[in-house]
N, C-alpha and C positions, 0 to 999 in steps of 0.2 A: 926828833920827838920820841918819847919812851913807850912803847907796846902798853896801849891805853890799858889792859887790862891790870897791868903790875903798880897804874896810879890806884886803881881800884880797891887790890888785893895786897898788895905789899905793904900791911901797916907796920908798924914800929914791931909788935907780936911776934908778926911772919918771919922780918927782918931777921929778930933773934931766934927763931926758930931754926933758919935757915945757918945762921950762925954756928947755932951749938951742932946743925948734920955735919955740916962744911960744904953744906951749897950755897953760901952767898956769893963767892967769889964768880961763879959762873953764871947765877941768876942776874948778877948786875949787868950781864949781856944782853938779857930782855929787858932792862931797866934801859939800856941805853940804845935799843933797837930803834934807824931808821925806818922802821917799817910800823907803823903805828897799831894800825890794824882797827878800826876805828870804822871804816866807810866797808862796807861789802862791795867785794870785786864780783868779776862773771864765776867765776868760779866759784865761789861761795854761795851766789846765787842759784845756779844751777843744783847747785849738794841740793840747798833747803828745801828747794822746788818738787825737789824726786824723793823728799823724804814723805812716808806713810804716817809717823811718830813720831814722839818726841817727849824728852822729861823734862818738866818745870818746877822750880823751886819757888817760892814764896815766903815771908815773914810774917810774924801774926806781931801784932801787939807787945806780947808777951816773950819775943828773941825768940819763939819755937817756930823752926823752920818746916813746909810743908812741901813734900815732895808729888808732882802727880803726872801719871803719862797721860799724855795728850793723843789719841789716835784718829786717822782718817784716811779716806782715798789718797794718792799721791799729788802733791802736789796743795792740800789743803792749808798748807803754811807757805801764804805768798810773799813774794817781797815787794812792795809797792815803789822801794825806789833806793838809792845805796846808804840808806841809813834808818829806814823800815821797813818792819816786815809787820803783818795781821795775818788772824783766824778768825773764822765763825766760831763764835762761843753757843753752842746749843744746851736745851734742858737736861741735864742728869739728875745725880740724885738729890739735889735742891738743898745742900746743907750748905753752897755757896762760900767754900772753907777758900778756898783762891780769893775769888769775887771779893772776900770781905779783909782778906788783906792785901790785896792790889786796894782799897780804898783807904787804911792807912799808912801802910808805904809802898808805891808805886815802883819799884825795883824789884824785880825778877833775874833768872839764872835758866839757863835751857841748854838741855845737853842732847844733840842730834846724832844718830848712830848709823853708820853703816857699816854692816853687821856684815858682808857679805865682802866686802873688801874692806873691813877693817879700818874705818876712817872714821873717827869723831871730831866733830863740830860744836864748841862752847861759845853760846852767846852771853851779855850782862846789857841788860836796857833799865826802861823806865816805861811804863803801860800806864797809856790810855784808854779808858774804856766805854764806847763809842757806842750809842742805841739809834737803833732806824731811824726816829724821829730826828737828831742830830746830823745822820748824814745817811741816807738812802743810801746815795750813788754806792757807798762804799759797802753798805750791806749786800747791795747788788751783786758787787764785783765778788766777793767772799761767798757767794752763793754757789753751791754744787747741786746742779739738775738731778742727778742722779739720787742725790739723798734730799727728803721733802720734808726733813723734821723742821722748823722754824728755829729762825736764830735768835738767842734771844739779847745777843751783843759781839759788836767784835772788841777782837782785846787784841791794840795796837801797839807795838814794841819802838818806838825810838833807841837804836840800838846804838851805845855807847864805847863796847868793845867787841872782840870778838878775839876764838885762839883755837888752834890745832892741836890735839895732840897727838902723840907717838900711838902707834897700834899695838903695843906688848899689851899683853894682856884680855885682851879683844878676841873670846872664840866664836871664829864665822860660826855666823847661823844665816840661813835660806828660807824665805817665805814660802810658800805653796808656789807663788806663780813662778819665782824662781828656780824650785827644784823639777818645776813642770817642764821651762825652759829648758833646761838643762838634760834633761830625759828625753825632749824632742830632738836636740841637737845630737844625740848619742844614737839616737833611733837611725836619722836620719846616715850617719855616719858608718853605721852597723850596714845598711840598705845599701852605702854606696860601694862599702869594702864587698857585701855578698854578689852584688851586681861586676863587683872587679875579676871577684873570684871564679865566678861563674864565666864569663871571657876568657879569663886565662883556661879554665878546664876545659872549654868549648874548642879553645884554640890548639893546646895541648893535646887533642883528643883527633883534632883535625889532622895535626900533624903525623901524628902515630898509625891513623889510619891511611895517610900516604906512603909513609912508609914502609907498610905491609905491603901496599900496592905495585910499590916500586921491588920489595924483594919476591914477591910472586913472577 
């Protein structure tokens, strides 16, 4: 089976596209990739799990595609199961420019970053847009205690493909709690070398002062 995403994106356009670079010859090895890529493994699930963000794409009417980051706690984009993922859709600023093209073409694009090791994650689904009265349960499960703003929908991704790409290009960057981490571990590291250092002088010092003792 061919790397669902290159059914998606490889129209006849692309094809010649790639023609006139002189990457078809190598792109036909995604075209013809055992590995379909279609169903999320543990591994992909885990990424989305621990991601905080996320950029989504959308189509209006009019072929004008809309781009928008999606932010929250980690782990606010769940996966429900190896071919969906949802999020609580909360209030912003009400001009519902997603909303209102997820209701005439339900196909979306999400680009998941991990910025700190340098790994991106592209999804392509199809959203369903789910309100409390439809399904509780699932408004339930999409709920974070922590934040009490009301949800005013989830937006369910039946996902179609999915694809990795390469890290060129990708400059780490570190959240706050990351570069806090990271400052605690050096702290910590610093306290163990002074506490090393300090032994050795203590012992050093031991010595030196036998020494004397022994040449008196």
């Amino acid at each position: 089976m061919p790397r669902a995403f290159t059914q998606l994106y490889f129209t006849d356009s692309v094809k010649a596209a790639q023609a006139d670079y002189g990457s078809r010859a190598s792109n036909l090895a995604l075209e013809r990739s055992e590995d379909s890529r279609d169903s999320l493994g543990e591994y992909e699930a885990a990424f989305i799990e621990t991601r905080d963000s996320f950029y989504q794409a959308t189509v209006n009417e009019n072929g004008w595609p809309y781009v928008q980051h999606r932010g929250g706690p980690a782990g606010f984009l769940q996966v429900l199961d190896e071919q969906t993922i949802a999020f609580a859709d909360f209030n912003g600023n009400r001009q519902y420019i997603s909303v209102g093209n997820l209701r005439s073409n339900n196909r979306i694009a999400l680009i998941l970053m991990d910025y700190r090791n340098r790994r991106r994650l592209k999804l392509w689904g199809r959203v369903r847009i789910v309100h409390e009265a439809e399904d509780p349960a699932l408004i339930a499960r999409l709920e974070n205690p922590t934040y009490r703003a009301r949800i005013e929908r989830a937006i369910v991704i039946d996902v179609e493909a999915f694809d990795w790409n390469c890290p060129k290009h990708i400059t780490p960057r570190y959240t706050e709690q990351e570069v806090s981490e990271m400052a605690e571990a050096m702290q910590q590291q610093i306290a163990q070398l002074s506490a090393e250092r300090d032994a050795l002088l203590a012992a050093l010092s031991g010595t030196i002062t036998s020494a004397d003792q022994h040449a008196q």
